[in-house]
C-alpha positions as CSV (number, residue, x, y, z in Angstrom):
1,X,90.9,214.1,35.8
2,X,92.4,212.0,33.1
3,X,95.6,211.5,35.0
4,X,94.1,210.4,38.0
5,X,95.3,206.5,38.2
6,X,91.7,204.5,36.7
7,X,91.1,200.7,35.9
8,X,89.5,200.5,32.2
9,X,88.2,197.8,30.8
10,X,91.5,197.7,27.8
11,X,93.5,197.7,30.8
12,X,91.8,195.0,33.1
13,X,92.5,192.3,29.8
14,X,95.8,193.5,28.8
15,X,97.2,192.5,32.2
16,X,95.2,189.2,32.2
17,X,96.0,188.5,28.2
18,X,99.7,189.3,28.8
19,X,100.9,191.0,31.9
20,X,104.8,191.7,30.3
21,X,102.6,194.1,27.6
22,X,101.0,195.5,30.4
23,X,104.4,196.4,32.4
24,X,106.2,197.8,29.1
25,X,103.0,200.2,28.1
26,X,101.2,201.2,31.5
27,X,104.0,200.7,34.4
28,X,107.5,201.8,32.4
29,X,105.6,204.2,30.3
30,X,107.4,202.8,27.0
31,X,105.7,204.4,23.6
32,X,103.9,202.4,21.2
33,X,105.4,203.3,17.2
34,X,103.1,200.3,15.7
35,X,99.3,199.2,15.6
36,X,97.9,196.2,14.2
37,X,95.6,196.7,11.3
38,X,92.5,195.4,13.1
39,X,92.9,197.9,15.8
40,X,93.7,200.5,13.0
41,X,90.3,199.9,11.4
42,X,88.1,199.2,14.5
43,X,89.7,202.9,15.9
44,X,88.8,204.9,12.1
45,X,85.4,202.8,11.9
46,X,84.2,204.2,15.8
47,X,85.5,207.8,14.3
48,X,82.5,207.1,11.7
49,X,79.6,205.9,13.8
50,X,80.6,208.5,16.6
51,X,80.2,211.6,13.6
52,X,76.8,209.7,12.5
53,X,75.2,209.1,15.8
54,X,76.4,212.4,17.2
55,X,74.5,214.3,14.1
56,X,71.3,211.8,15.1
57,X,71.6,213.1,18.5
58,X,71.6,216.6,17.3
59,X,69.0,215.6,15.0
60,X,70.8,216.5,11.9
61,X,70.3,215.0,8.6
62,X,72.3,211.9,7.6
63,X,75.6,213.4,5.2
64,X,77.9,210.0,4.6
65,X,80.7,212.1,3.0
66,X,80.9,213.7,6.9
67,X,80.8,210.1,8.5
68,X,83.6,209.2,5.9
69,X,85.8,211.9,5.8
70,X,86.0,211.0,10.1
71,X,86.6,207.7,9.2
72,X,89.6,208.8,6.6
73,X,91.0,211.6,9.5
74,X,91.0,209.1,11.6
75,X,93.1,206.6,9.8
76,X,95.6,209.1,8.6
77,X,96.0,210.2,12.1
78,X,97.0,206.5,12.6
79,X,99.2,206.6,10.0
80,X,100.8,209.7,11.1
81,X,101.9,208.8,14.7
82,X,102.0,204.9,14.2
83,X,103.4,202.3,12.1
84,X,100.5,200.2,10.8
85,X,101.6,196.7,10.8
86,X,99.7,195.0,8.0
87,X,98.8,190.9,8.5
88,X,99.8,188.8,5.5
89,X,97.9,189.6,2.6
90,X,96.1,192.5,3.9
91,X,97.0,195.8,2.2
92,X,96.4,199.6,2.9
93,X,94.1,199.7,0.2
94,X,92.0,196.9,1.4
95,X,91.6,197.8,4.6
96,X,90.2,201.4,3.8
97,X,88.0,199.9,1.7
98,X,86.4,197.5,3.9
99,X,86.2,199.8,6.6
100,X,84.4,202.1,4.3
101,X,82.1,199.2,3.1
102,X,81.2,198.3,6.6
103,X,80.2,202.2,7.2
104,X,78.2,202.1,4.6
105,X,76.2,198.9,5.1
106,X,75.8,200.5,9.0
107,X,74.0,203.3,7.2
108,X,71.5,201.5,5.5
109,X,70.0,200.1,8.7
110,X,67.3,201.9,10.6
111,X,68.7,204.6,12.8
112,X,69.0,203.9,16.3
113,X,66.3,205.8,18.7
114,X,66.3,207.5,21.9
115,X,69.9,208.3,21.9
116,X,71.3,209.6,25.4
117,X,74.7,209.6,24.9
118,X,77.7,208.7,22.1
119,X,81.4,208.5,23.1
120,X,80.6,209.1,26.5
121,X,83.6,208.8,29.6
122,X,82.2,207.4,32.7
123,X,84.9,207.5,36.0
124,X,82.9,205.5,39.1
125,X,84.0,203.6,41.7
126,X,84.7,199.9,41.9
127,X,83.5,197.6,45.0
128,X,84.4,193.8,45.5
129,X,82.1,190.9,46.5
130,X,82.5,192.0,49.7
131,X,81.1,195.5,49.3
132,X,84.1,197.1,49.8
133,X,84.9,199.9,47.2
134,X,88.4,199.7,45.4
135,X,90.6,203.1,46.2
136,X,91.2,203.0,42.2
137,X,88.2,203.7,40.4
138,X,86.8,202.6,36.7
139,X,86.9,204.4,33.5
140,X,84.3,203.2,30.8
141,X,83.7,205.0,27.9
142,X,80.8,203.7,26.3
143,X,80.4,203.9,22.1
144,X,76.2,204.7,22.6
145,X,73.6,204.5,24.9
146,X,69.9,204.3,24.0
147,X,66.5,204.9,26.0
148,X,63.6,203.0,24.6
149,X,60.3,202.0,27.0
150,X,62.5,203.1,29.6
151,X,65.1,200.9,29.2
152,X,68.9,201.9,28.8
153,X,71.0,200.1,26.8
154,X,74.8,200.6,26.1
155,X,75.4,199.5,22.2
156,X,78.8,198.6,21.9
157,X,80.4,198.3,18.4
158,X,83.1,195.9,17.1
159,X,84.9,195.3,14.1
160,X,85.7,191.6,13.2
161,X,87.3,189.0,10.9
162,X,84.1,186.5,12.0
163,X,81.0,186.2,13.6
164,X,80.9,186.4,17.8
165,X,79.1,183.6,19.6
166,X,76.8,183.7,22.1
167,X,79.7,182.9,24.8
168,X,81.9,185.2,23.1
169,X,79.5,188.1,24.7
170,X,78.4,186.0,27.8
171,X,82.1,185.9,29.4
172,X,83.3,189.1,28.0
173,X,84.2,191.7,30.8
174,X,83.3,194.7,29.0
175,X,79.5,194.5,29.3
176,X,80.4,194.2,33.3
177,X,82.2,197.2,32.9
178,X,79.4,199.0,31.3
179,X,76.5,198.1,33.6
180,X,78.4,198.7,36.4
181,X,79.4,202.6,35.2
182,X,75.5,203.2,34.6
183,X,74.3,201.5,37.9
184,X,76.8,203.7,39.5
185,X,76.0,206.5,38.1
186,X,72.7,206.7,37.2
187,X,71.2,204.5,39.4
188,X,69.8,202.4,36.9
189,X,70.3,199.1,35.2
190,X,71.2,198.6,31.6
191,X,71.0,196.1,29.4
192,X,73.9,195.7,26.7
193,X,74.1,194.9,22.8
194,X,76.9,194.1,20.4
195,X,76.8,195.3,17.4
196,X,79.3,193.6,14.9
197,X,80.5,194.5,11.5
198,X,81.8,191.7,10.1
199,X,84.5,191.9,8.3
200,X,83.8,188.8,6.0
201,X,84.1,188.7,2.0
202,X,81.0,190.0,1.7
203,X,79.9,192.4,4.9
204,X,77.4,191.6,7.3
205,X,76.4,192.5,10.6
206,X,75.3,191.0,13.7
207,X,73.5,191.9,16.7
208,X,74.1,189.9,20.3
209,X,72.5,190.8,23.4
210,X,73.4,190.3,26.7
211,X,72.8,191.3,30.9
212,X,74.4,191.8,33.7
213,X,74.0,191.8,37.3
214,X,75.0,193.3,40.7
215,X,77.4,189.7,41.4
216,X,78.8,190.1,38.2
217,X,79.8,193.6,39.3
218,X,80.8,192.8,42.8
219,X,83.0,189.6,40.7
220,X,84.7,192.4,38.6
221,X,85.9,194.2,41.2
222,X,87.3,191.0,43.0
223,X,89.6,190.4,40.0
224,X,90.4,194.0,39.4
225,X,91.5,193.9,43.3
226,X,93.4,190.7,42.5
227,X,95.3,191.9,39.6
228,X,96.0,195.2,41.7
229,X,97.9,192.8,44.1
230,X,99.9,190.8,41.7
231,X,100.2,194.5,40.2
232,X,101.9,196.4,43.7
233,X,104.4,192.9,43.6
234,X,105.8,193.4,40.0
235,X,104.1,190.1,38.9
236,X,104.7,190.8,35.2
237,X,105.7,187.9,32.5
238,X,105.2,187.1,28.7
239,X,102.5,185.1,27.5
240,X,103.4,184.5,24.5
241,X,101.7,183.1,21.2
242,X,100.8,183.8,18.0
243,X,97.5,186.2,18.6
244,X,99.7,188.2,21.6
245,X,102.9,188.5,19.7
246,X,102.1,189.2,16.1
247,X,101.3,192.6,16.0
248,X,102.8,193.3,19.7
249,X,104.7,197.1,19.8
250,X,106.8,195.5,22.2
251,X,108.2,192.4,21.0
252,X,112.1,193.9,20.9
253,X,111.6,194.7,24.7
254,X,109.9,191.6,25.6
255,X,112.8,189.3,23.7
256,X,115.3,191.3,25.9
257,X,113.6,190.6,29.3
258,X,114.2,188.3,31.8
259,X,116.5,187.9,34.6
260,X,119.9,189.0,35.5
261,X,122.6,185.7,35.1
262,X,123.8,184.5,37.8
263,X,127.9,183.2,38.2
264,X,127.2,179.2,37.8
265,X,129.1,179.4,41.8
266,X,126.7,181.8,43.5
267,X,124.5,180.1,46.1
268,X,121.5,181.8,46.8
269,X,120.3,180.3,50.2
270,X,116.5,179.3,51.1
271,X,114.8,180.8,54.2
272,X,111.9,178.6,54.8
273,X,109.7,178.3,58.5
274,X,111.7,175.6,60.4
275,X,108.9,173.9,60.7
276,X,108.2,173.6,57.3
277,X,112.2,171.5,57.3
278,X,110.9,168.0,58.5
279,X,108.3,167.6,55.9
280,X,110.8,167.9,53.3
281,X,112.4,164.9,51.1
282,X,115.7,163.7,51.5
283,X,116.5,165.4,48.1
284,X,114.8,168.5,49.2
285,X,116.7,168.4,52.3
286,X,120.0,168.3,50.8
287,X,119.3,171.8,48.4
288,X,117.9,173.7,51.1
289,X,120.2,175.8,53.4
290,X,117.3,176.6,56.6
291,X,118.1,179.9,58.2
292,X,115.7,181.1,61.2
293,X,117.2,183.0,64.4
294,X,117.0,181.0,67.6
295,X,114.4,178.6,65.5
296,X,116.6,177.5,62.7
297,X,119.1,174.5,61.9
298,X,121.0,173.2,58.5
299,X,119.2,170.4,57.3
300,X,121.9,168.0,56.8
301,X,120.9,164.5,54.1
């Protein structure tokens, strides 16, 4: 089941933040050997709330060492298979800390209630505007989900150098991607709420709400049907800048792309709809070499 070919939400904005990233780890299959610190901590920091709300679920008594000795397997684990790259200033040492910090302040809050599910994988199927399902179906996998009054939320949890904003959440895809799992499968709609540690000199956290609805689900499958397109053509280039690029596994790869040279010489001749020929410049005319079988003719200045 895992290998069956799935949209996810991580994959949907790694093709639409930098589609060369996307080609290197999900077409040509090419290992990643580093990991940025943020997604170190955000990965060793879930570890931690998943061991805490999974012993809530099972109504077990709160132990932190448990929830903290996840977070430090989890980090280790990192370690083990992956270079962490560290951003200037940052240090291993710091970054265990705050991650441990952040578990702790999470702690002191009041529990959350009525859970249904932690960690759990959802696979449904996608559907444009149209109503027309995808042939490649979603994968969400949501961090909680909650029942209070009836109402299901999906509690997503984030690790961050700043506060969100309000249209930080709003135009986020990954609340679509939620809603749309639980309408699919359980027939219901769900509301969903962030839940941020902070990652700020002195911790805090931050709760944003947010809703979706059946348009915004029918809009995600147009652009997941778009990018599958652009996808099945081998549409894949480097955005680059300094947020893609400075923790990027890929950057040797990505400096060594691009296309073959040409000899100065070669001509590479234009076949364009003869029809198209007589709206064309002078200029244009004289670069363009028209060839079209019993409808074609050079275009001479």
């Amino acid at each position: 089941m895992r290998d069956r070919p799935h949209w996810s939400y991580s994959a949907i904005t790694q093709y639409l933040r930098c589609p060369l990233q996307y080609f290197f780890q999900r077409v040509l299959g090419i290992p990643s050997h580093s990991i940025g610190t943020g997604l170190a901590l955000g990965s060793a920091v879930h570890a931690g709330l998943a061991e805490y709300h999974q012993r809530l679920q099972r109504k077990e008594a709160l132990d932190t060492e448990l929830v903290l000795k996840a977070f430090h397997e989890c980090w280790d684990e990192k370690e083990l298979n992956e270079t962490i790259q560290y951003r200037d200033g940052d240090t291993r040492e710091d970054s265990i800390e705050q991650g441990v910090h952040l578990l702790e302040l999470y702690l002191k809050e009041p529990p959350p209630e009525g859970i249904v599910a932690v960690e759990q994988r959802i696979l449904v199927p996608l559907y444009n505007s149209l109503g027309e399902y995808l042939e490649t179906p979603l994968v969400a996998i949501t961090d909680l989900i909650t029942e209070t009054n009836e109402d299901l939320t999906v509690r997503e949890f984030k690790t961050s150098g700043r506060a969100y904003s309000e249209s930080d959440v709003a135009s986020s895809l990954q609340p679509t991607c939620y809603v749309h799992a639980v309408r699919e499968t359980l027939g219901r709609d769900a509301n969903v709420e962030y839940t941020v540690l902070v990652k700020t000199k002195t911790p805090k956290i931050q709760r944003l709400k947010t809703s979706r609805f059946a348009e915004d689900c029918g809009r995600l499958g147009d652009l997941v049907q778009t990018i599958q397109r652009a996808v099945d053509l081998g549409i894949f280039y480097p955005v680059e800048s300094p947020m893609n690029c400075s923790t990027c596994p890929y950057r040797q790869p990505c400096r060594e792309w691009g296309q073959k040279p040409r000899a100065q010489d070669e001509f590479v001749p234009l076949t364009i709809p003869l029809e198209m020929a007589c709206s064309l410049n002078s200029t244009a005319r004289a670069a363009v070499c028209v060839s079209q079988p019993d409808k074609a003719s050079s275009v001479a200045p």
